[in-house]
C-alpha positions in Angstrom: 1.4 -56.3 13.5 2.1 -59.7 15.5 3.5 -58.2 18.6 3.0 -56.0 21.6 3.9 -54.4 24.5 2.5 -54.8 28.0 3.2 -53.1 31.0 3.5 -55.3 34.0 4.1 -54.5 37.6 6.1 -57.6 37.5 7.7 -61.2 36.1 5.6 -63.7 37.7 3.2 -65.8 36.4 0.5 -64.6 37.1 1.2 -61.2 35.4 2.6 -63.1 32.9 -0.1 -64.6 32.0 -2.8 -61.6 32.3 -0.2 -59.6 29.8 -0.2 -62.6 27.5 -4.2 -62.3 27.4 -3.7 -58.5 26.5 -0.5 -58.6 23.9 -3.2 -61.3 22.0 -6.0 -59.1 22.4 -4.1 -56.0 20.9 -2.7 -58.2 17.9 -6.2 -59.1 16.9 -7.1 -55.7 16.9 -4.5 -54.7 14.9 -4.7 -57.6 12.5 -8.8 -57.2 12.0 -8.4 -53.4 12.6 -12.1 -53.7 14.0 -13.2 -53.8 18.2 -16.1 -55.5 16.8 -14.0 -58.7 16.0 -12.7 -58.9 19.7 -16.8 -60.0 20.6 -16.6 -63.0 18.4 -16.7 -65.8 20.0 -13.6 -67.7 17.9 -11.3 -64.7 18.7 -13.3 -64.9 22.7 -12.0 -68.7 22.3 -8.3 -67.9 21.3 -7.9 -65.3 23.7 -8.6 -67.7 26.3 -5.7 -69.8 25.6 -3.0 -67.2 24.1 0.3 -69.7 24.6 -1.2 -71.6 21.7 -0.3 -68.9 19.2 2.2 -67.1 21.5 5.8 -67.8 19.1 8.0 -65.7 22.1 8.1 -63.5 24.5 10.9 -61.4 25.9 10.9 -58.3 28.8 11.8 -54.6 28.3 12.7 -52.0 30.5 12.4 -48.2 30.5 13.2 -45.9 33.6 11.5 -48.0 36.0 9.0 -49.1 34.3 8.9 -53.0 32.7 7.1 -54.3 29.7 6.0 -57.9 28.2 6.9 -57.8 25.0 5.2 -60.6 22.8 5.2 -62.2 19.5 2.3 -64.4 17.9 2.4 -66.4 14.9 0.3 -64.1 12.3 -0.4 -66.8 10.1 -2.6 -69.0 13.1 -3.9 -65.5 13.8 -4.8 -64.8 10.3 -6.3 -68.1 10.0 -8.8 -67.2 13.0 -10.1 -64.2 10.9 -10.6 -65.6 7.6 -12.5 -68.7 9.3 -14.8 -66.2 11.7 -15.2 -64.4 8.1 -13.5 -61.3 10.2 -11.7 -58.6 8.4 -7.9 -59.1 7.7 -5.5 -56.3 7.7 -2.6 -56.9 6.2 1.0 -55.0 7.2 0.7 -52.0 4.7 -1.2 -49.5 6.1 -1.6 -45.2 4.7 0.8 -43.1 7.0 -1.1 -40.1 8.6 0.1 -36.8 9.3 -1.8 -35.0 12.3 -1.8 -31.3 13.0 -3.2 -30.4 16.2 -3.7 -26.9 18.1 -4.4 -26.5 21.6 -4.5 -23.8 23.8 -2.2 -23.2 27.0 -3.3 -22.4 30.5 -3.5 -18.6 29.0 -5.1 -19.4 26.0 -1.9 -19.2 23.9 -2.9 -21.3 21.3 0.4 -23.7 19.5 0.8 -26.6 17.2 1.9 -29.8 18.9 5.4 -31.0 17.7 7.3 -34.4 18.0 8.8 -33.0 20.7 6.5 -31.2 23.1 4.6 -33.6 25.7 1.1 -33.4 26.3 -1.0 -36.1 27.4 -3.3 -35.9 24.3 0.0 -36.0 21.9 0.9 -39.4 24.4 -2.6 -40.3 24.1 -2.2 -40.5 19.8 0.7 -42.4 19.9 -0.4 -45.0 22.0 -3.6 -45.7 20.1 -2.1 -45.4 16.9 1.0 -48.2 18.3 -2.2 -50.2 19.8 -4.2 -49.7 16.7 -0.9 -50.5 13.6 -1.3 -47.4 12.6 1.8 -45.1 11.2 1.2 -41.8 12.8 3.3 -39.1 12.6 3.3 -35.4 14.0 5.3 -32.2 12.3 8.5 -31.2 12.6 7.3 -27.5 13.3 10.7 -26.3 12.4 11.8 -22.9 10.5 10.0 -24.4 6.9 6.7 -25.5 8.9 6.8 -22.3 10.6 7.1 -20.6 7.5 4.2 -22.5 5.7 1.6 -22.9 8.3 0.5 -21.1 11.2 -1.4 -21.9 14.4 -4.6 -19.9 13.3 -4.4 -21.9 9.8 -5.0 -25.1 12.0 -7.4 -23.9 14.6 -9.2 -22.8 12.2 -8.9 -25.9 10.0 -8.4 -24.0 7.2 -7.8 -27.2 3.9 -5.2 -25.3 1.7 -2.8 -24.6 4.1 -2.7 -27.4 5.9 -2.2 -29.4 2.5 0.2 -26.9 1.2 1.9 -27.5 4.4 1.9 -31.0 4.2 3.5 -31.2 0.8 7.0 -31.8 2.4 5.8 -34.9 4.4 4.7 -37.0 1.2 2.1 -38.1 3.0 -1.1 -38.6 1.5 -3.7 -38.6 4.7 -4.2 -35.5 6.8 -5.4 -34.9 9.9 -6.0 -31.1 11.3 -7.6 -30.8 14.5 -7.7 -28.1 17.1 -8.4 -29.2 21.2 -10.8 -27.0 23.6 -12.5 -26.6 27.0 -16.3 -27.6 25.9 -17.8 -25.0 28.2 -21.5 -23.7 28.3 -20.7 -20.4 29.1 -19.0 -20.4 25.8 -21.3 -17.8 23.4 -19.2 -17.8 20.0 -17.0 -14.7 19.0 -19.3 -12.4 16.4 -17.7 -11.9 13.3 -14.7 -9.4 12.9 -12.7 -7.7 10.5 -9.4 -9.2 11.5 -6.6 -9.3 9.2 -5.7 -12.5 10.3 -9.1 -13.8 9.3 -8.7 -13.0 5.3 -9.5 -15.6 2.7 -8.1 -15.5 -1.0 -10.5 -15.4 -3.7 -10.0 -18.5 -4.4 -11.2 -20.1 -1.1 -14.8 -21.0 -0.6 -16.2 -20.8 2.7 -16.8 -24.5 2.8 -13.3 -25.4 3.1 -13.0 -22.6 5.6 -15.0 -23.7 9.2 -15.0 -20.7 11.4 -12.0 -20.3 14.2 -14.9 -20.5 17.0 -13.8 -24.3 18.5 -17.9 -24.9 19.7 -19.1 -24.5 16.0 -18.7 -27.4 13.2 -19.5 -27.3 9.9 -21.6 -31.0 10.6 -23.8 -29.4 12.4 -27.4 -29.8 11.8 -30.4 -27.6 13.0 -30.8 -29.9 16.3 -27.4 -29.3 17.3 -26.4 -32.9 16.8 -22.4 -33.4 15.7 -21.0 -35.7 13.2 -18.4 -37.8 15.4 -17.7 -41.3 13.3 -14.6 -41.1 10.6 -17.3 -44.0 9.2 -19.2 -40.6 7.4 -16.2 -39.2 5.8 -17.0 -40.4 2.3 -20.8 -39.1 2.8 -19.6 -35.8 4.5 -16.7 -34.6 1.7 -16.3 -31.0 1.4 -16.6 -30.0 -2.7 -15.2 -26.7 -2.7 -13.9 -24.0 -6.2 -17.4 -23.9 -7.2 -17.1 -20.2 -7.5 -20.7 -19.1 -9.1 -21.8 -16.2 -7.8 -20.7 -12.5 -7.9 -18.1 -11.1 -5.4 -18.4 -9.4 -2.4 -16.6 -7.2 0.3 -16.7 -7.1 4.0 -19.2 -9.7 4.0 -20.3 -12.5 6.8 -20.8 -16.2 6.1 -22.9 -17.7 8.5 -24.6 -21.3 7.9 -28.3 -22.1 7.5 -28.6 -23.8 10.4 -30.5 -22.0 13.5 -28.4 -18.5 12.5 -25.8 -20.6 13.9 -21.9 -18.5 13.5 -19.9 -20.3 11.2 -17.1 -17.5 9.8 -15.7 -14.7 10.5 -15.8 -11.2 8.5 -13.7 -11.8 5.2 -11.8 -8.5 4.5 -10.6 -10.3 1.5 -12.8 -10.3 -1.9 -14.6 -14.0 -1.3 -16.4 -15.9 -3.6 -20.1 -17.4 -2.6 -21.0 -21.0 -3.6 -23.7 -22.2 -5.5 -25.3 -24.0 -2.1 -28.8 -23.9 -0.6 -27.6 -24.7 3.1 -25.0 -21.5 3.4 -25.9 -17.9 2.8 -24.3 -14.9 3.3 -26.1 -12.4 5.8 -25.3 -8.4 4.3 -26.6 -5.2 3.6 -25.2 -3.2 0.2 -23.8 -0.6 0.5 -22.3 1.1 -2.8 -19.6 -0.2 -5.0 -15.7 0.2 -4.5 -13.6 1.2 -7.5 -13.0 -2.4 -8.8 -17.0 -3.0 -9.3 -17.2 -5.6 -6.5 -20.2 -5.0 -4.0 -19.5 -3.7 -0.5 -21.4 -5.5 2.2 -22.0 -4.3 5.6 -22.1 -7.3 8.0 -25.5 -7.7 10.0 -25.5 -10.4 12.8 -28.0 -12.5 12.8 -29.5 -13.3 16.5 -28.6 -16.5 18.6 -32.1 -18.0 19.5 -32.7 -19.9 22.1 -32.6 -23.2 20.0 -28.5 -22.5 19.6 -28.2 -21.8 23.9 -30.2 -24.7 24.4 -27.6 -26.8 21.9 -24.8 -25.5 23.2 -25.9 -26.5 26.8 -26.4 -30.3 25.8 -23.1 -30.4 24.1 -21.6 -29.1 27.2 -23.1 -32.2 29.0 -20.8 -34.8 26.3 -17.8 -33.8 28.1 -15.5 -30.5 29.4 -13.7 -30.8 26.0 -14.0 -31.3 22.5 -11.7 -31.7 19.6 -13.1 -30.5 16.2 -11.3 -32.3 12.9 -10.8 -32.0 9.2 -9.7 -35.3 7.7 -8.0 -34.7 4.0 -7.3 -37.2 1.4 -6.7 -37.7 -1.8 -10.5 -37.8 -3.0 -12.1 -36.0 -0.2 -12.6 -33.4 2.5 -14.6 -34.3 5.9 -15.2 -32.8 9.0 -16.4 -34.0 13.2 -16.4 -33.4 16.3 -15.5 -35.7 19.3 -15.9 -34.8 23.2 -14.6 -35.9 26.3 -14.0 -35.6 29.8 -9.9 -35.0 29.1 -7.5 -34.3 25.9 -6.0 -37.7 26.8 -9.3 -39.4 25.6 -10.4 -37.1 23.1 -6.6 -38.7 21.7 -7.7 -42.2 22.3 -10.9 -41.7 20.8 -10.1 -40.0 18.1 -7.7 -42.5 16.8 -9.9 -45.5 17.7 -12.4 -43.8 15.1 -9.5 -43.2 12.8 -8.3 -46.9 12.9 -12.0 -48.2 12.1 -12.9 -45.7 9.7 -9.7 -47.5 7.7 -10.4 -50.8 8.5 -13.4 -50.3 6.5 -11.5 -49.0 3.8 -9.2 -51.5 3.6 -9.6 -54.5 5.8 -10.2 -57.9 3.9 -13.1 -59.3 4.7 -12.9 -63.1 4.0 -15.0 -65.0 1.2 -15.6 -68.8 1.4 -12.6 -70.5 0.1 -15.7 -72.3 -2.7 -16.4 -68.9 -3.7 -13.0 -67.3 -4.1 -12.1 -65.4 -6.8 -9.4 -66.6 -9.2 -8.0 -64.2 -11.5 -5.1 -63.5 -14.0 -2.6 -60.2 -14.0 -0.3 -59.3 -16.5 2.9 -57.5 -14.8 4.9 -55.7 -16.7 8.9 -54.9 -16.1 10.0 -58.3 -14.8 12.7 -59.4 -17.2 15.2 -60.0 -14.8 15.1 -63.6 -12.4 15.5 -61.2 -9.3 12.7 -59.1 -10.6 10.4 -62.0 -10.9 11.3 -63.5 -7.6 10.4 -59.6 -5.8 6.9 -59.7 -7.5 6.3 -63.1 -6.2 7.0 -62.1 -2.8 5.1 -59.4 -3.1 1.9 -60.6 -4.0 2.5 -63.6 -1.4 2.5 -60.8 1.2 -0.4 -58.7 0.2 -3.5 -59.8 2.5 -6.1 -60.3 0.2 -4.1 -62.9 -2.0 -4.2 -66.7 -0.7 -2.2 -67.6 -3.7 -0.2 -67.0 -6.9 1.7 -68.7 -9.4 3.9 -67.7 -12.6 1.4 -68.5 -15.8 3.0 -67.1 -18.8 6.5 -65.0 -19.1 6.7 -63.2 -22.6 9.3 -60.6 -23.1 9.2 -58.3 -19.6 5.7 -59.4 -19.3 4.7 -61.8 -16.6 1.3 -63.0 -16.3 0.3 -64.3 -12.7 -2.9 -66.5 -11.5 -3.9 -65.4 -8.3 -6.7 -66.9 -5.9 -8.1 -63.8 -4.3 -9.5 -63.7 -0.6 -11.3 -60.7 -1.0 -13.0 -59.0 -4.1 -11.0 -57.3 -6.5 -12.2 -53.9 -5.4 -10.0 -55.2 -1.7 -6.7 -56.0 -4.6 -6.7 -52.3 -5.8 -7.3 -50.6 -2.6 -4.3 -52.6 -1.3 -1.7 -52.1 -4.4 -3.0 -48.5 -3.9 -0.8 -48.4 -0.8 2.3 -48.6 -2.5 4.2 -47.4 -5.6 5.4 -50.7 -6.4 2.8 -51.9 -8.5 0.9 -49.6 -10.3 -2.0 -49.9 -12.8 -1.5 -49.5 -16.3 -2.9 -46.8 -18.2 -4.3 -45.1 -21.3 -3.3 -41.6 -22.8 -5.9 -40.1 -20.6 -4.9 -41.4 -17.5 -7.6 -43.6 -17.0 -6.4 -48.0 -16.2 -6.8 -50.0 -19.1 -9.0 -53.1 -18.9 -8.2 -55.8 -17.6 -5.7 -56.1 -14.5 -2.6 -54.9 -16.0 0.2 -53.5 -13.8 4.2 -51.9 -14.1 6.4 -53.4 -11.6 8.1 -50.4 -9.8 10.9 -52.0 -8.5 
């Protein structure tokens, strides 16, 4: 997180010293994870003298193309941002996983791999390098072939893309699929496509339609959710399956008769939900009992034209998302005038939307928290010296020292920089320490942990 790469049309001094400015300006905004902190005047200050935190610097080459590469001491860096009462970001950070689709000059649509270069797949990396964050992209060999398909992405579809996912332990998702934002564009009424079939298990929540201009954050003005900052507010709650089945049926949202799905030849499952309705006429009952529903479109009006025409205006293309974690589902839209900086901006929402998940924000050192926390598992001299290490290194700790040792037990005092809400969300990170808990699952009281060594 203390170093990075500059390119630079040469070695002088003078580019020397412009690529020093920038190596500094990307470490703080890896560090803080937050653009906001690069407008404080103590980080405005350092930046204006970079050789006084600069530790080395050496020059790399690839092709023809040459690179500053520098190195700055963290711990002065660190220092900066606990004093400004900036955010701190220490090293461990959640790996992501990022499916994206995109369509070809002839509308082929295909899943970008490691392997295949497109400017928006450069555009992720570079961010994500720029930003700290572990990205990676999949494999898309004979297993992820076999597990997802393209439409399962373009159409963001939550199950398979996590089903799919399974094999890259990873436990934050990204599925996003790449567009011309075009006001021409009228969406694709519903059809009965095979393709399009959702198990009865599936609501349509967790199912956004395969039309790239419509998003499920959509309100009745037309106005898109585009901030990773509304992901805990936006999280898609799906399994709720209350009401009685139907066949042949369209899901379309409540929003401006705005096209959200396409016809589900599958038996599907409505939720209990006051903003989505399905629009059907009966007619009879098949063998099983389940209601047969002929789909009726509803109209566009000329709210929906006149909302698709402003979104053309944000930029010739959009990128719509799902993000998936552990805890929730959320979805947004981004737009811009190239797939290079619908990638830039995209992560640059990604990296902030975490940095407010896990960033330390500093406390004044009078009103730091000190706090005891039994570990469990450390009965060997090595084992206590790897816990010590390891809290040492964990961001929101300033301090700790050995207490008590009883049995396997070790009971650390530890000066917190943070709140203890920042100390779980960072040993979440890891496996190595892990809470302790009852028979239900649930952490005991207290802050008791099992080394994992």
């Amino acid at each position: 997180m203390n170093e990075a790469k500059i390119l630079v049309e040469d070695q002088s001094s003078r580019a020397q010293q412009k690529a020093a400015k920038q190596a500094l300006r990307e470490v703080f905004l890896k560090m803080s994870g937050s653009s906001e902190s690069l407008s404080n005047p103590g980080v405005k200050a350092a930046l204006s003298s970079p050789q006084s935190l600069l530790r080395s610097y050496r020059y790399s080459y690839e092709g023809s193309e040459t690179y500053y590469v520098a190195e700055f001491d963290s711990t002065k860096v660190g220092e900066i941002l606990q004093r400004e009462m900036l955010p701190l970001w220490g090293d461990r950070r959640p790996e992501t996983l990022i499916w994206l689709a995109v369509q070809d000059d002839n509308e082929n649509k295909l899943i970008i791999d490691e392997s295949l270069d497109f400017p928006i797949a450069e555009a992720l990396r570079t961010t994500a390098q720029e930003r700290g964050l572990p990205l990676s992209l999949p494999l898309m060999d004979l297993t992820d072939n076999v597990n997802i398909t393209t439409y399962d992405v373009w159409g963001r579809f939550v199950e398979p893309v996590r089903e799919a996912s399974r094999r890259y332990s990873l436990d934050n998702i990204i599925a996003a699929r790449v567009y011309k934002n075009d006001s021409s564009f009228i969406p694709d009424l519903p059809s009965a496509e095979p393709n399009a079939a959702l198990n009865s298990n599936s609501n349509p929540n967790s199912n956004p339609n395969s039309n790239p201009n419509s998003n499920p954050n959509s309100n009745s003005n037309g106005e898109e959710s585009t901030q990773f900052e509304r992901m805990s507010d936006e999280s898609d709650n799906y399994g709720n399956n209350n009401k009685e089945p139907v066949e042949q049926g369209s899901y379309v949202s409540g929003s401006q008769g705005e096209q959200t799905g396409e016809a589900i030849t599958d038996t599907i499952t409505d939720t209990n939900s006051d903003n989505n309705t399905y629009i059907g006429t009966t007619d009879g009952v098949s063998d099983s009992g389940v209601k047969k529903v002929k789909p009726t479109i509803k109209p566009f009006t000329m709210d929906e034209f006149e909302a698709y025409a402003k979104q053309s205006e944000e930029g010739d293309f959009g990128l719509d998302w799902v993000f998936i974690s552990k805890e929730s589902v959320s979805y947004g839209s981004i737009y811009a005038d190239s797939p290079a900086e619908l990638g830039t901006a995209l992560m640059d929402a990604y990296a902030d939307y975490l940095s407010s998940q896990y960033a330390v924000v500093g406390i004044d050192k009078a009103n730091r928290e000190v706090l005891e926390i039994s570990i469990a598992n450390v009965g060997t001299i090595e084992s206590y010296a790897a816990v010590s290490r390891y809290l040492t290194t964990l961001s929101v700790i300033e301090s700790a020292s050995l207490k008590a040792l009883r049995g396997t037990v070790a009971t650390f005092s530890i000066t917190l920089i943070g709140t203890t809400e920042d100390l779980m969300n960072t040993v979440g990170l890891e496996a190595k320490l892990r809470p302790v808990t009852d028979a239900y699952g649930q952490p005991v009281q207290g802050f008791s942990f099992y080394w994992n060594n």
